[in-house]
C-alpha positions in Angstrom: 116.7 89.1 118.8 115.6 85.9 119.3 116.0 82.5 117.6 112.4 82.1 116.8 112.0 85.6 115.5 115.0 85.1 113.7 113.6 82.0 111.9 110.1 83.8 111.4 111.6 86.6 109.9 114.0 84.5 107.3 110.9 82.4 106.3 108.3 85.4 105.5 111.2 87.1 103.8 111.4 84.3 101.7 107.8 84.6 100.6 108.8 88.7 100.4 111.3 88.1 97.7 108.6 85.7 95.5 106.5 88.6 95.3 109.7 91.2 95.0 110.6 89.3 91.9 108.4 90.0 89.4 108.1 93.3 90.2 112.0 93.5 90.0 111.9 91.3 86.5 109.6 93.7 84.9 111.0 97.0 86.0 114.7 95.7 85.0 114.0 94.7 81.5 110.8 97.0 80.6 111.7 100.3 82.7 108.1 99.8 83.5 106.8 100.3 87.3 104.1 97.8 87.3 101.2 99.2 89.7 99.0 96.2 89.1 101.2 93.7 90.1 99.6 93.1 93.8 96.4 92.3 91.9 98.3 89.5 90.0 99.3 88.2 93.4 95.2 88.3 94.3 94.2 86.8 91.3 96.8 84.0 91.7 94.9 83.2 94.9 91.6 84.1 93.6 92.2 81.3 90.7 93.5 79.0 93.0 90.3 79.1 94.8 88.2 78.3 92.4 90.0 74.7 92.5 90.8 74.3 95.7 87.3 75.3 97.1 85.2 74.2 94.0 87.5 71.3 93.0 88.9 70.4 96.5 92.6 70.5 94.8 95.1 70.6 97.1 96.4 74.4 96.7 100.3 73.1 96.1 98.7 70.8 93.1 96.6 74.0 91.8 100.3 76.0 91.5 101.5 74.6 88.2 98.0 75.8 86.5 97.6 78.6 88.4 100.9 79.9 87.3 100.0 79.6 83.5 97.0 80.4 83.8 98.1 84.2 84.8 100.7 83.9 82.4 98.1 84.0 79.8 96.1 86.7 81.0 99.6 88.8 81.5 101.1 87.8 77.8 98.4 89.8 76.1 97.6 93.0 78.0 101.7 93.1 77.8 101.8 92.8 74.1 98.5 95.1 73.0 97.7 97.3 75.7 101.3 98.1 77.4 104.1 97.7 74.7 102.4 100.1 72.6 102.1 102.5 75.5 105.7 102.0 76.3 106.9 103.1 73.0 104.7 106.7 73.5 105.1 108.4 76.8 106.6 107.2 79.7 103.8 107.8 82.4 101.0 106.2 80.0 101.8 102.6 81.0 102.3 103.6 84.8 98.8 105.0 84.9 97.3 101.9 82.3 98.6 99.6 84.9 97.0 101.7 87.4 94.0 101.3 85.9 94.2 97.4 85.3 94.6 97.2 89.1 91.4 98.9 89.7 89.6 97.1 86.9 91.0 93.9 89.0 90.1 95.2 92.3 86.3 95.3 90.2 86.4 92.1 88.5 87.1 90.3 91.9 84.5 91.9 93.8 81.8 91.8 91.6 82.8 87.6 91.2 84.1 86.9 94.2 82.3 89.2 96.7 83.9 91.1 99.5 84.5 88.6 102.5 88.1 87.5 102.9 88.9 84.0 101.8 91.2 81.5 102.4 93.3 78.5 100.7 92.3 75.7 103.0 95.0 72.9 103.5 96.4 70.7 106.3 99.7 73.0 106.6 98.1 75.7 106.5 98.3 76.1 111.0 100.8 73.6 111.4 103.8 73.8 112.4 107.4 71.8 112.7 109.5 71.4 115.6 113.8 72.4 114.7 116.3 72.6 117.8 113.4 74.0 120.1 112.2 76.2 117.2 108.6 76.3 116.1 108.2 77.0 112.5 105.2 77.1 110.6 104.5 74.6 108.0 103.4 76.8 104.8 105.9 79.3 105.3 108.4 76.8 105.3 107.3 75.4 102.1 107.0 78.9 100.5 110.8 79.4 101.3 111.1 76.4 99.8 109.4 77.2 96.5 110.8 80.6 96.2 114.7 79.5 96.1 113.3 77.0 93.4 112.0 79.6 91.6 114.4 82.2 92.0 117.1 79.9 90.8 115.0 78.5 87.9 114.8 82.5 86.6 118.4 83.0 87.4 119.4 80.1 85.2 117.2 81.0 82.2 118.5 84.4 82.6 122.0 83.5 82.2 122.0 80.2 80.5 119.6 80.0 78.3 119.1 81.7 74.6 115.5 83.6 75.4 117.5 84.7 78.5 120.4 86.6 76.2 117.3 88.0 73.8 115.7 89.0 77.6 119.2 90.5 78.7 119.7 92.6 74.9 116.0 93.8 74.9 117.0 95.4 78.6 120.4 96.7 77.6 119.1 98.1 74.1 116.1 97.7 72.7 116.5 99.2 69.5 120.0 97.4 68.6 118.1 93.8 69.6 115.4 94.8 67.4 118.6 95.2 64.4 119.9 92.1 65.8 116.6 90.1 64.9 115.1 89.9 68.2 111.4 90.2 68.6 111.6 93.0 71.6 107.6 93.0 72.1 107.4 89.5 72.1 110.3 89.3 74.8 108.8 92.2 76.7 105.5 90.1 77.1 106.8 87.0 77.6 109.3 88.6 80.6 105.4 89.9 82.2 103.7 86.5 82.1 107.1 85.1 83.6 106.6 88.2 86.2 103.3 87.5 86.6 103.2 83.5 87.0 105.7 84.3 89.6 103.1 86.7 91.2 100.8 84.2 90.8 102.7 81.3 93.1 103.4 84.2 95.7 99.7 84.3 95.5 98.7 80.7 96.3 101.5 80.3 99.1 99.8 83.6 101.0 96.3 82.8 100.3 97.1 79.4 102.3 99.0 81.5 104.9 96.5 84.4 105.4 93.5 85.9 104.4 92.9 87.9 101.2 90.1 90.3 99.8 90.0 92.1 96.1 91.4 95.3 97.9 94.9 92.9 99.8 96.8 93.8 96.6 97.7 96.9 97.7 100.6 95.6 100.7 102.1 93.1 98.5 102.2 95.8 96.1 104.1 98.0 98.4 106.2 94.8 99.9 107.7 94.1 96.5 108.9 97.8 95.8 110.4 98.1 99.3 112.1 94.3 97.9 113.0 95.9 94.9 114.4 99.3 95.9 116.8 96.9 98.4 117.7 94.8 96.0 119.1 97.2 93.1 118.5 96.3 89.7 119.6 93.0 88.3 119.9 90.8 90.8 118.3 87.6 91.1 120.2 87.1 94.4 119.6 90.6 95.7 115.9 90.5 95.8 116.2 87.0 97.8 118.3 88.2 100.1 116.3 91.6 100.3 113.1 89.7 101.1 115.2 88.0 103.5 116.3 91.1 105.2 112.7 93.1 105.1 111.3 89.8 106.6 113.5 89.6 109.1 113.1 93.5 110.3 109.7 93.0 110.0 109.4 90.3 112.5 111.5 92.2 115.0 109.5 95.3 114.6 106.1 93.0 115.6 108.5 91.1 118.2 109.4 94.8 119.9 106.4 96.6 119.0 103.7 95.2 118.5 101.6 94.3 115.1 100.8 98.0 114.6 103.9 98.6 113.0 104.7 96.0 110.8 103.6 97.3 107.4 105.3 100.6 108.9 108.6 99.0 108.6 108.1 98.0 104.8 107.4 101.8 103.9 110.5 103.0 106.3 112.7 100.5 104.4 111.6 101.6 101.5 112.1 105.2 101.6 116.0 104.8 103.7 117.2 102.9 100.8 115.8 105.2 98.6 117.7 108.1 99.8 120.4 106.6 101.3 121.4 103.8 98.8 118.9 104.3 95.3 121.1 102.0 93.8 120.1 98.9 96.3 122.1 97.4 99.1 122.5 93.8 97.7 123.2 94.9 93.7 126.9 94.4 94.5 126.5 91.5 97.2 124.9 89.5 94.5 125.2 89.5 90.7 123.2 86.7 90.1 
């Protein structure tokens, strides 16, 4: 393998575990499988359009609103549509998520239209010369961005108050709810973290690539095959499992072709799922 694959590889992983986050977040504390959250990656990008294209904001500068601004959308639908759900049957929220995403796909199409868009910026096709390697601009500042934001989560996870009330609401609901703690209101407010981090991953591939109301679906797919590496719990696993998937998944294109490439995320997937279910990184990283 060569350098320049290599590098390729580590820099879209690092925009692989962005997206693998959330989904990891919200499946680790609510035991819910979030099928909509590819949608909240669209809509992050979708949102940043509207003030990058409308506005002319640079899309970096639209990141810190963006991010709330799907926060907000997420608290809600967490604490009135899903909670309730969650405390009922166990499929009910899988297929209410399923439906948001289609509702999503809708509300984008019917706004936006269907030709693919793009985040316009000056690093969006540039590049930066590193001991004879040519790496590209954006998905150097994505990688970036994610070990920001993956070690922001880690430390409110493990340093911070609302991170033990996060941590008790995983590990037993119903004694946290004895203990005082507002499990609801933690369950939401662990989504719109999820989703604001959905959001970013949004706004660093709309600049990187094109999107329509129907891309949701491969980032969807991405951050399971991040998550199912990963193992449960692991701040550090799903970084270093976006790290690995990106990495196979530049080889795969380097060796094969383009063809393959989302072929690799759904082979990854489904090895660690019946080789290692537990994920190959839980133990490598505890953070």
């Amino acid at each position: 393998m060569s350098l320049d694959v290599l590098a390729a590889g580590i820099l879209a992983g690092g925009l692989y575990a962005l997206i693998g986050l959330g989904i990891s977040l919200v499946f680790g504390v609510l035991g819910l499988m979030n099928l909509a959250h590819g949608e909240l990656v669209i809509g992050g990008a979708y949102l940043a359009s509207l003030l990058v294209l409308g506005a002319g904001w640079d899309p970096l500068v639209t990141l810190p609103l963006v991010m709330a601004g799907i926060a907000l959308i997420a608290y809600p639908l967490q604490r009135y549509l899903l909670t309730p759900l969650l405390q009922g049957s166990k499929t009910a929220p899988l297929v209410a998520t399923f439906g948001l995403s289609l509702l999503a796909q809708a509300l984008f199409q019917g706004t936006f239209g269907t030709h693919p868009k793009t985040l316009p910026a000056s690093y969006a096709s540039s590049g930066l010369s590193f001991l004879g390697l040519r790496i590209q601009t954006i998905y150097l500042i994505a990688f970036g961005l994610t070990i920001v934001l993956c070690t922001v989560t880690h430390l409110v996870l493990t340093r911070t108050r609302a991170g033990s009330a996060v941590r008790a609401a995983s590990a037993d609901p119903a004694t946290a709810a004895v203990l005082g703690i507002n499990v609801p209101k933690v369950y939401a407010m662990t989504f719109a973290g999820a989703a604001a981090l959905a959001a970013a991953g949004g706004v660093l591939t709309g600049v990187a690539q094109s999107f329509t109301p129907s891309s949701g679906l491969p980032f969807l797919l991405t951050g399971f095959a991040v998550m199912a590496m990963a193992g449960i719990g692991s701040v550090g696993g799903v970084f270093l499992a976006g790290l690995t998937l990106g990495v196979l998944q530049s080889a795969s294109v380097a060796l094969f072709g383009g063809g393959l490439r989302d072929v690799v995320v759904y082979l990854a997937f489904f090895l660690v799922l019946a080789v290692r279910p537990q994920g190959l990184f839980r133990k490598a990283a505890t953070g």
